[in-house]
N, C-alpha and C positions, 0 to 999 in steps of 0.2 A: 504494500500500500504506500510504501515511501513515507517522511518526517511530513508532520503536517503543521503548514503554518500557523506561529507563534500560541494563540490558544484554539486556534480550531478544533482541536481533538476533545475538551473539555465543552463542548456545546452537548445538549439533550437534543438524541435525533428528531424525536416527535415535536418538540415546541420550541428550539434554539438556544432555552436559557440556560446561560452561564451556569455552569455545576461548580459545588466546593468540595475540596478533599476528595477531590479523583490522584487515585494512585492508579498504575498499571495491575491488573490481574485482580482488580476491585470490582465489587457491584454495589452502587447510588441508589435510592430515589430521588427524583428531581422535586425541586422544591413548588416549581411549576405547575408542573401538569400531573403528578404522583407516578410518572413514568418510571419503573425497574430498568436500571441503565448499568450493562457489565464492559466493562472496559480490560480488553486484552490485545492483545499485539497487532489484530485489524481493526482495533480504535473501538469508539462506543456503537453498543447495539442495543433496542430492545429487548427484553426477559419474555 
């Protein structure tokens, strides 16, 4: 997937809002839309 610009990687795919405390190999809920967001080595995805 390549390095993704500065914080792109930290958006919630479904609503775009800025996520906190994303680490690699982590799963979030977003504070937005209550989206389950796992972040692994092809970036974030839906749960």
């Amino acid at each position: 997937m390549g390095d993704p610009a500065c914080w792109l990687d930290r958006l919630c795919p479904d609503c775009s809002a800025m996520l906190d405390d994303v680490t690699s190999q982590s799963t979030v809920i977003c504070w937005r839309c209550g989206a389950q967001i796992r972040f692994d080595d092809d970036g974030p995805t839906s749960v």
